[in-house]
C-alpha positions in Angstrom: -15.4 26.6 27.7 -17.5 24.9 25.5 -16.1 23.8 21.8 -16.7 26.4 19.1 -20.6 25.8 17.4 -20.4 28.6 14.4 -17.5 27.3 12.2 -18.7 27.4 8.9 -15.7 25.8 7.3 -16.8 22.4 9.0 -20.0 22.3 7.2 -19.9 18.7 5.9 -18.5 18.4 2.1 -20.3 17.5 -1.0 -19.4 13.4 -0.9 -16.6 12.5 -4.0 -16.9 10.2 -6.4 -14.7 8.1 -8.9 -15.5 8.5 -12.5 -17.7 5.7 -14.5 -20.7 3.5 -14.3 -21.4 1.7 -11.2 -19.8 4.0 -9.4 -19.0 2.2 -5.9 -19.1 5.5 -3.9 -22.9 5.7 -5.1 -23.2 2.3 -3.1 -22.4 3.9 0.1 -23.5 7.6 -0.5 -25.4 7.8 2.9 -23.2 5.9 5.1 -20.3 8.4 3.4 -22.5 11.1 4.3 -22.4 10.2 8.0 -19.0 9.6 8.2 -18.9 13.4 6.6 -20.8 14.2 9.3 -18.8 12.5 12.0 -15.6 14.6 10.7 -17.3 17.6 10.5 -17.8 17.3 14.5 -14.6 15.3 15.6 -12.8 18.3 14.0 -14.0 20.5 16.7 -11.9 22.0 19.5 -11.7 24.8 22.0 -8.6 25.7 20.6 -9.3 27.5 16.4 -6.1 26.6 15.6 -6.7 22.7 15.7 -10.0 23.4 13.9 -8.7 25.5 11.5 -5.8 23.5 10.5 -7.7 19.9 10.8 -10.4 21.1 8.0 -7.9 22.6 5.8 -7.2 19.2 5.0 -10.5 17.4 5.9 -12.7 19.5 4.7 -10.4 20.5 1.1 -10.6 17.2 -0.5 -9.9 13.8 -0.6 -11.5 11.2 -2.5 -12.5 9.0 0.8 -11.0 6.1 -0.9 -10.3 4.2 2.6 -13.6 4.7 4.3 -15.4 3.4 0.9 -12.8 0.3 1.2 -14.7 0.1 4.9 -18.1 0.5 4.2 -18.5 -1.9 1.3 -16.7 -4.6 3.3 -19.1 -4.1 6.2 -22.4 -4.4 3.2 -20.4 -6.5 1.6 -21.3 -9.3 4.4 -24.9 -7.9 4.9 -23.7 -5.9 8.0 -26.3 -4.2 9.9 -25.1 -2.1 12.6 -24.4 1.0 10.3 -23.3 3.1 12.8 -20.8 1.1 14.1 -19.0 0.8 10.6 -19.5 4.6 9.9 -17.4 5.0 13.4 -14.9 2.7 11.9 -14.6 4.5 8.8 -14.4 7.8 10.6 -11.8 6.6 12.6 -10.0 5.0 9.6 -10.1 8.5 7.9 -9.3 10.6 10.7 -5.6 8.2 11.3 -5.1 8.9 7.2 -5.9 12.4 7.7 -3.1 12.8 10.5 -0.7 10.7 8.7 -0.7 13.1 5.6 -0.1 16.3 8.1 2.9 14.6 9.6 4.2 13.3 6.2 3.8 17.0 4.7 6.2 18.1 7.8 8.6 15.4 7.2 8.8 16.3 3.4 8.4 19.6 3.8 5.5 19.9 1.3 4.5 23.0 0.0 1.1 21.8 -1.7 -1.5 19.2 -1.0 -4.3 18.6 -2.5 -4.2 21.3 -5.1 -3.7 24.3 -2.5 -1.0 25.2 0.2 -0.3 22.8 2.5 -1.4 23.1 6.6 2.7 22.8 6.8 3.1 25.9 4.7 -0.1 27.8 6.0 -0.1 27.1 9.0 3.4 26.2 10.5 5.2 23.3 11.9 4.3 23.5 15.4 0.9 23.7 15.1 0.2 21.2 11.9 2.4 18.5 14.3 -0.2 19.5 17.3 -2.8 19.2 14.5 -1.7 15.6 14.0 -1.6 14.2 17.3 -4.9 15.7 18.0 -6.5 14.0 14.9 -5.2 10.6 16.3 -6.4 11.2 19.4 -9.9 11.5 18.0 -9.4 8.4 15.8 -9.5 6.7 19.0 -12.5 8.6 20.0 -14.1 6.5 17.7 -12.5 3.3 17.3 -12.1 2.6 21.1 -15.6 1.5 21.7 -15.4 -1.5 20.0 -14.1 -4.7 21.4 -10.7 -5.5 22.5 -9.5 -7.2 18.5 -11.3 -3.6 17.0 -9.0 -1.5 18.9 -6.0 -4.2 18.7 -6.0 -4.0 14.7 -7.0 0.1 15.0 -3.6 0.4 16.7 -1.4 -2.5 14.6 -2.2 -0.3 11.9 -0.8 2.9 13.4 2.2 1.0 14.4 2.5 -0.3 10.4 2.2 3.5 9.3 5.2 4.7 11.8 6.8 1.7 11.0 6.8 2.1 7.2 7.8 5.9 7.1 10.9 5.1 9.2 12.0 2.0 7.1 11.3 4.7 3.9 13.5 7.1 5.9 16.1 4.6 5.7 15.8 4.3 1.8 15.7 7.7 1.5 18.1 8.6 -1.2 19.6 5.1 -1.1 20.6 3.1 -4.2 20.6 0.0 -2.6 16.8 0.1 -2.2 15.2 -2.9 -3.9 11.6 -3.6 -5.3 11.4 -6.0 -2.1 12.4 -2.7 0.4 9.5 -0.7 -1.2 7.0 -3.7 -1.1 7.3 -3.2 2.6 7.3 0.5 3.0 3.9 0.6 1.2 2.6 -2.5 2.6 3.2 -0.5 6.4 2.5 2.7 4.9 -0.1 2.9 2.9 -1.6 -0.5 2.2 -2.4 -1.3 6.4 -5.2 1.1 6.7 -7.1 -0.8 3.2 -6.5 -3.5 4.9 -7.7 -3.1 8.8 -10.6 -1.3 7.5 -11.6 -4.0 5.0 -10.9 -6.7 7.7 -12.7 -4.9 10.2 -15.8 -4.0 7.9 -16.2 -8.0 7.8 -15.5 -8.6 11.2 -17.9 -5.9 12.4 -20.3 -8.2 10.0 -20.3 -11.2 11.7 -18.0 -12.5 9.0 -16.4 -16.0 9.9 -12.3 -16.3 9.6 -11.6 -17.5 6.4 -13.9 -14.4 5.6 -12.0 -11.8 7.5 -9.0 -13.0 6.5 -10.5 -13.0 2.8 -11.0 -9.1 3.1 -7.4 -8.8 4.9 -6.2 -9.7 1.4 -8.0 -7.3 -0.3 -7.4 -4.7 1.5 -3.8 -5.6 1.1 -3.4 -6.1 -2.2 -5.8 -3.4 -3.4 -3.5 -0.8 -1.1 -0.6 -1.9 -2.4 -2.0 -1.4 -6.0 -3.4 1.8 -5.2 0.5 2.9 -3.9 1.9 2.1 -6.8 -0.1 3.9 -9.3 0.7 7.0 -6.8 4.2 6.8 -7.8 3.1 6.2 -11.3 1.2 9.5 -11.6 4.3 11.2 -9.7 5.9 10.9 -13.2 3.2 11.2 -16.0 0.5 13.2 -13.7 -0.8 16.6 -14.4 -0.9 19.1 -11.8 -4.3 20.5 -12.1 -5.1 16.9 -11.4 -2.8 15.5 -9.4 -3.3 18.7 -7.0 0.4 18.9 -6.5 3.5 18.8 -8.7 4.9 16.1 -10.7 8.5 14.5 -9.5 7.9 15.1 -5.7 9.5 11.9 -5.0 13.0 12.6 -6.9 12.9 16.2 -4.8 12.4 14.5 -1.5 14.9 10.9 -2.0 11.6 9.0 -1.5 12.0 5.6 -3.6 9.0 4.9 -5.3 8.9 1.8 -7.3 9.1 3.9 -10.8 12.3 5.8 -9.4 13.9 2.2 -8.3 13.4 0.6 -10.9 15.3 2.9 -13.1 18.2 3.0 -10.7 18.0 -1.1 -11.7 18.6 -0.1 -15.1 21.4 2.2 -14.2 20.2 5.1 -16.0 22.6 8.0 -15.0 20.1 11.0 -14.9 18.2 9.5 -12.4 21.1 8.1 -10.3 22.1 11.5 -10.5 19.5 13.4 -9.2 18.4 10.3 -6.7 21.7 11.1 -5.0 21.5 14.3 -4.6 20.2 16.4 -1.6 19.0 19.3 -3.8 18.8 18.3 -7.6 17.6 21.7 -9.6 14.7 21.7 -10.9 16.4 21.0 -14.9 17.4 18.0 -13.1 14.6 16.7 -11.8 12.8 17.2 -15.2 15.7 15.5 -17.2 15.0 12.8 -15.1 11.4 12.7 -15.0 11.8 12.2 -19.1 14.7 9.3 -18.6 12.1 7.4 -16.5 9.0 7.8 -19.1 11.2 7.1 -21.6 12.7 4.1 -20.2 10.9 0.5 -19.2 10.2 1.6 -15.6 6.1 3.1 -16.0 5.5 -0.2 -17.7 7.1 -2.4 -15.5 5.5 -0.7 -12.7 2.0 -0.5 -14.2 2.1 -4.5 -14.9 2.9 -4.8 -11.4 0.3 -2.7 -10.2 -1.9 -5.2 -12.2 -0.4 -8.4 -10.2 -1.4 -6.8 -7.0 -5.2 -5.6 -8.3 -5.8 -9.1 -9.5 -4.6 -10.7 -6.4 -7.1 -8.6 -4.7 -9.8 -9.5 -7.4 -9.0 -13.3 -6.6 -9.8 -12.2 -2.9 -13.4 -11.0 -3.6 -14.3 -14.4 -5.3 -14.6 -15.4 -1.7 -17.7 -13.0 -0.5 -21.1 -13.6 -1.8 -22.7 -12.2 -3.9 -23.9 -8.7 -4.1 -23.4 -5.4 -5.1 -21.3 -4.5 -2.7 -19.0 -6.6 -3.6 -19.3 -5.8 -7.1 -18.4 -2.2 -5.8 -15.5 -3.3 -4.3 -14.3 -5.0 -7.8 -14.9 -1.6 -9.5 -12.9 0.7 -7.7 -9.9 -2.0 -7.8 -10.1 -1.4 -11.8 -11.0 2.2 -11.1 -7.8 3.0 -9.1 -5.6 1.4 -11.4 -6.6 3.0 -14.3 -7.0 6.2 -13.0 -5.4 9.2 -14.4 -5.5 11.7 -11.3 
């Protein structure tokens, strides 16, 4: 039985991009477009459901923030082999992709993205299934490459389990520190900046100090990126955010604005931190407590420490706009409002 051929819903997207000038997503519009292209086809199974359920997400947004991280790292060091990086960044995308399945059955998310989530739509069976099967194909892509490719490809997977069962162990747990949560994110969400940003320059030709130059980046510029994440969770909007405010009080996960008021000892949001299902009066009393307190700033400043640490990282590469693109979407993520 040969995969479906007539899905219209895997039609590649229109490619995102950031708001401003010098938009860095402009500096790899058709290397994005592959990578659209890629997903469009790695999507495709024998089985409808695993289609179905892997473009809901794929296909319904995203703003292709870690495959941009990829691809200007690879141009970054004058990288020539574009399809090779376009693999990487499919791969890259495809891990994300499954991650954010998994993490909506774990939470039990009802939105993502600004619609229903594949949890809610679709089930918990088959949006697990879904997941698995979206790894899988990461590894279509990422296993042709040499032996240290497909080494850091899997590290990073490990990082991502790793870091959402060290956050399951903070869950709802006052004794989290800013330390604890450094972690979580740097498994969690900052390990996939930083293996595609190391790869991009190792699939370059870049030489160690190099590599290990876009490693920090990647790092740091995750991190950052995390951390304004939790930011928006308390000052968002939903028709831009795509989901609601205070998701993180709801589900016990301790983001760095949540812990940060539980250092200052402020009762509402020990209260509702604690609890397995604060109402929803709660959750906005608290929400308020945290904007009004020092915690958004704190976290915002710290944000900052982590984008300039990643700026520092850049002064490394040469020259060029690609590098330049990388610089922007540091400032761009940190000062975005969605």
């Amino acid at each position: 039985m040969k995969p479906n051929s007539a899905i219209p819903s895997t039609a590649p997207r229109r490619i995102p991009s950031l708001r401003g000038a010098g938009d860095p997503f402009s500096y790899v519009r058709e290397e994005l477009e592959l990578v659209e292209q890629n997903l469009a086809q790695a999507i495709r199974s024998r089985e409808q459901t695993l289609t179905d359920i892997a473009a809901h997400l794929i296909l319904g947004g995203g703003k292709r923030v870690r495959p941009v991280v990829t691809l200007l790292a690879f141009l970054a060091f004058d990288g020539k082999r574009t399809q090779d990086i376009v693999d990487i960044a499919t791969s890259i995308e495809l891990i994300h992709t499954a991650t954010l399945l998994h993490d909506d059955i774990l939470d039990g998310a009802e939105t993502r993205r600004g619609k229903e989530s594949a949890f809610k739509k679709f089930g918990l069976k088959s949006t697990l299934v879904t997941g698995d099967f979206l790894f899988i194909k990461a590894f279509e892509f990422a296993g042709k490459f040499d032996e240290t490719v497909v080494q850091w490809t899997a590290d990073a997977c490990a990082l991502l389990t790793e870091g959402e069962i060290l956050q399951g162990i903070f869950n709802r747990n006052k004794a989290v520190t800013v330390d604890d949560y450094i972690e979580i994110v740097r498994r969690k969400t900052a390990s996939l900046f930083q293996t595609g940003a190391k790869v991009g320059a190792y699939l370059a030709g870049a030489n160690t100090a190099l590599i290990e130059a876009a490693d920090c980046y990647g790092l740091n510029m995750g991190i950052a990126f995390q951390i304004i994440d939790d930011v928006l969770d308390v000052v968002g909007h939903l028709e831009l955010l795509g989901k609601p405010t205070g998701m993180d009080l709801r589900d016990g996960n301790p983001s760095l604005p949540i812990i940060l008021s539980l250092n200052t000892g402020d009762a509402a949001v020990c209260e509702v931190f604690k609890q397995a299902r604060p109402s929803e009066g709660e959750i906005s009393t608290a929400l308020e407590a945290i904007k009004a307190g020092p915690a958004i700033r704190q976290a915002k400043a710290l944000s900052q420490q982590y984008a300039e640490n990643a700026l520092r990282s850049l002064r490394k590469f040469p020259p060029s706009l690609h590098r330049n693109g990388l610089k922007t979407l540091v400032q761009l993520i940190i000062d975005r409002d969605f």
